[in-house]
C-alpha positions as CSV (number, residue, x, y, z in Angstrom):
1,X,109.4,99.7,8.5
2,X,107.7,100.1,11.8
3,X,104.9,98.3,13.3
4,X,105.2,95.4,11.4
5,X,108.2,94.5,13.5
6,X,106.8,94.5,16.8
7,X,103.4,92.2,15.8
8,X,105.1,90.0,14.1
9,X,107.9,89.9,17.0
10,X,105.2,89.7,19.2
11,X,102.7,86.9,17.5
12,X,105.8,84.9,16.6
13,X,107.6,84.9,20.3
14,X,104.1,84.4,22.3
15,X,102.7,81.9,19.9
16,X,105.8,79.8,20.6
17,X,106.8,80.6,23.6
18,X,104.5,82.3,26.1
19,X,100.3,82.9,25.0
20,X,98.1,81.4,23.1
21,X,97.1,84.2,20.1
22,X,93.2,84.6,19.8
23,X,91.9,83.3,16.4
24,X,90.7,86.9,15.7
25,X,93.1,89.5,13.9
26,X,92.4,92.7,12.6
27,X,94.6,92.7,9.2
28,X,96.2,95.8,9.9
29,X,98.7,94.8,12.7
30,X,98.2,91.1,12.2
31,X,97.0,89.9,8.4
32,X,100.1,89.4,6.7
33,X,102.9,87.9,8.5
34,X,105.1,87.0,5.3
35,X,105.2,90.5,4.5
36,X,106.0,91.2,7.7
37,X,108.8,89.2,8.5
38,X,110.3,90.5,4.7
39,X,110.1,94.1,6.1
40,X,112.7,93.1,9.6
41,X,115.5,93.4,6.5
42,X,114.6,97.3,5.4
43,X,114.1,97.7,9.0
44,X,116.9,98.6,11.7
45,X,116.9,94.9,13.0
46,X,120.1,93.6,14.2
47,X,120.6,89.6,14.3
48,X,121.7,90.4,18.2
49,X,118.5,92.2,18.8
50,X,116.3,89.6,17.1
51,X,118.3,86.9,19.9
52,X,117.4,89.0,22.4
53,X,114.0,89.5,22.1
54,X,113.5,85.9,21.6
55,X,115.6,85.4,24.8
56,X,113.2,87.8,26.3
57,X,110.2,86.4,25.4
58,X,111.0,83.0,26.7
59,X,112.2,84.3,30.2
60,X,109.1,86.8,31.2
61,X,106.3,85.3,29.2
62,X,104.0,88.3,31.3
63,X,106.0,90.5,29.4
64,X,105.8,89.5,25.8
65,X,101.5,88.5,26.7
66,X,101.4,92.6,27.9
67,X,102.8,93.7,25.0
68,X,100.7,91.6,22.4
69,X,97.9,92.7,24.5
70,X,98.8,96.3,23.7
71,X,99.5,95.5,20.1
72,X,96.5,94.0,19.7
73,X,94.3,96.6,22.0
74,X,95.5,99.6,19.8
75,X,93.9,97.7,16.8
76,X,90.7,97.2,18.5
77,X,90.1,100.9,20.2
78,X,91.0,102.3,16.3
79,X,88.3,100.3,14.7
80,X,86.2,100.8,17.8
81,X,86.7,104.3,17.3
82,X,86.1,104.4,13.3
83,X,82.4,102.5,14.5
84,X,81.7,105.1,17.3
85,X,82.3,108.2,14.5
86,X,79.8,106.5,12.0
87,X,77.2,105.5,14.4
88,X,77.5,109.3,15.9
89,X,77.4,110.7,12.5
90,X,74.2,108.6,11.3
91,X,72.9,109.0,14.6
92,X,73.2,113.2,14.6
93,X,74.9,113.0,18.1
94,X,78.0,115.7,17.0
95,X,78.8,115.8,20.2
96,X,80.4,112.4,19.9
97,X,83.1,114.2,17.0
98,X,85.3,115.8,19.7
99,X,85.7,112.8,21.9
100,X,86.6,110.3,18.9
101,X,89.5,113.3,17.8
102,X,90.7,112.9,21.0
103,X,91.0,109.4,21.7
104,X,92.4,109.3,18.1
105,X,94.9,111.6,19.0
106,X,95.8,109.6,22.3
107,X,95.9,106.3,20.3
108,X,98.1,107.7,17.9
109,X,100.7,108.5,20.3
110,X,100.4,105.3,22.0
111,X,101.3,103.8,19.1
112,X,104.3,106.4,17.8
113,X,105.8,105.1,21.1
114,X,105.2,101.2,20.6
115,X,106.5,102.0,17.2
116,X,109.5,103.2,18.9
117,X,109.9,100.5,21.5
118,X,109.7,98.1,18.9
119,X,112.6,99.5,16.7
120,X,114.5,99.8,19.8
121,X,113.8,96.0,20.8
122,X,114.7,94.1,17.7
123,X,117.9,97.1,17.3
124,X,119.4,96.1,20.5
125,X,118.9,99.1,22.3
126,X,117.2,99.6,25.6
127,X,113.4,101.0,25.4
128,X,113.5,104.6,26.3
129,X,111.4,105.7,29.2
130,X,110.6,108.5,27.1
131,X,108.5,106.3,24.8
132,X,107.3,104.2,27.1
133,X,105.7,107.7,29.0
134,X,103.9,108.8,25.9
135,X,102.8,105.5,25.6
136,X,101.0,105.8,28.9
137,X,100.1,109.2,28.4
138,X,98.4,108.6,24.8
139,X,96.6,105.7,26.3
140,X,95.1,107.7,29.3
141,X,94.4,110.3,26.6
142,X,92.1,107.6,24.9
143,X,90.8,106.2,27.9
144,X,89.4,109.5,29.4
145,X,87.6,110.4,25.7
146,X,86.3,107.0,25.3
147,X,84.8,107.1,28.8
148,X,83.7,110.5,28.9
149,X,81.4,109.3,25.6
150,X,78.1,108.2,27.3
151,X,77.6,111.5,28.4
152,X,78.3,113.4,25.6
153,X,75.0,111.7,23.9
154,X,72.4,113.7,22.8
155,X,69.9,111.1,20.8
156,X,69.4,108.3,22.3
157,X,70.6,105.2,19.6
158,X,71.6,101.5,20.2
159,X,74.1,101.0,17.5
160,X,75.8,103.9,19.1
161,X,75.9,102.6,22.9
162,X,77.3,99.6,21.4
163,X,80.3,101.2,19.4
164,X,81.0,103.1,22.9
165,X,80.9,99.7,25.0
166,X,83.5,97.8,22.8
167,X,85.5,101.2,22.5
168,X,85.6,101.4,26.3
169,X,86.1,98.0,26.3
170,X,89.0,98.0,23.8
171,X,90.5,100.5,25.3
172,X,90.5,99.3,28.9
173,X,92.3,96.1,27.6
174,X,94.9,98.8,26.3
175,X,95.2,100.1,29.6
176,X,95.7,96.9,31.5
177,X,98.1,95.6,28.8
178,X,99.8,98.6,29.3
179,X,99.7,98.3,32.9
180,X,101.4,95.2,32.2
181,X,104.2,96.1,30.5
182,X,105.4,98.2,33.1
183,X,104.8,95.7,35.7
184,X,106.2,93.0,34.5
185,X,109.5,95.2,33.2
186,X,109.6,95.9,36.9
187,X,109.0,99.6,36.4
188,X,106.3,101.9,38.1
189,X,104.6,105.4,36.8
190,X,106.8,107.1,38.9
191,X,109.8,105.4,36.8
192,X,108.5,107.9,34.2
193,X,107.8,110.7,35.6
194,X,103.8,110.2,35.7
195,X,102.4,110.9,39.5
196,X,101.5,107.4,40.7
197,X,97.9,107.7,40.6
198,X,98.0,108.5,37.1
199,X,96.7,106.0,35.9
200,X,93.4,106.1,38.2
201,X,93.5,109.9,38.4
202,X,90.6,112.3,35.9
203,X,93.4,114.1,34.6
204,X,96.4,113.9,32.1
205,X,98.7,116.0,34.3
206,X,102.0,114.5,34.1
């Protein structure tokens, strides 16, 4: 079990404690909470861990709002992407194709790390900063492809512009949740080994 533990971790401990959760889930990360909370037992979830992360959540509510933010965000650039690749595909703009595989691909590792924070989290252990870079990398990744979109159309289509403007939107929310995780963990880019103006920088150099 994976990602189930760290939205429902997340929903439960901000709901409670910290945010207010919008009335809005996709069902992927957030449709079936009972299912969910089943899964913590075939998961690597320690009763200590559990504490802890509840303990966490009530003393830097900034925190546990960044990463729902980022939970939530991933959900919203995937399905942003899965509109952008129809609309470019019914639209004939193929130049569209390369972008979505990349921001795909950046997105995905975003979320192997989040996957790996989470198990950590609810384990016990400390977050590696290992995760927590390719978590910053993957969402720079998707950031730069999602942006880079606009240009990249050929034919002209409004169902199109529209997919790219909640992907870029989607995506920017990813970035500033992710943003604040760090802050709020009291860590910086540099903590990780990213240059520090990597995350307003053009490039993926790390």
């Amino acid at each position: 079990m994976r990602l189930s533990t760290i939205s429902v971790l997340a929903i439960s401990f901000s709901s409670v404690f910290a945010v207010p959760i919008a009335s809005k889930r996709s069902p992927g990360f957030f449709g079936d909470l009972e299912t969910g909370l089943k899964n913590l037992a075939n998961s690597n979830a320690t009763v200590s861990g559990v504490i802890s992360t509840i303990g966490q959540s009530i003393a830097n509510p900034k925190l546990t709002a960044a990463r729902l933010e980022v939970v939530k965000s991933l959900s919203d650039t995937t399905g942003a992407l899965n509109q952008i690749s129809s609309q470019a595909t019914a639209s004939n703009n193929a130049g569209i194709a390369p972008l979505v595989t990349q921001a795909q691909q950046g997105v995905k590792q975003a979320q192997d790390g989040v996957d790996n924070i989470g198990e950590a989290l609810v384990s016990g252990a400390t977050p590696s900063k290992t995760d927590q870079k390719s978590v910053a990398v993957g969402i720079k990744q998707a950031l730069l492809a999602i942006n880079a979109m606009p240009a990249a159309v050929t034919t002209a289509n409004s169902a199109l512009s529209s997919a790219i403007s909640s992907g870029q939107s989607a995506v920017a929310s990813l970035s500033q949740g992710g943003q604040g995780v760090l802050s709020a963990s009291g860590l910086s880019l540099t903590d990780l080994g990213l240059p520090a103006d990597f995350a307003t920088s053009d490039s993926l150099t790390s």
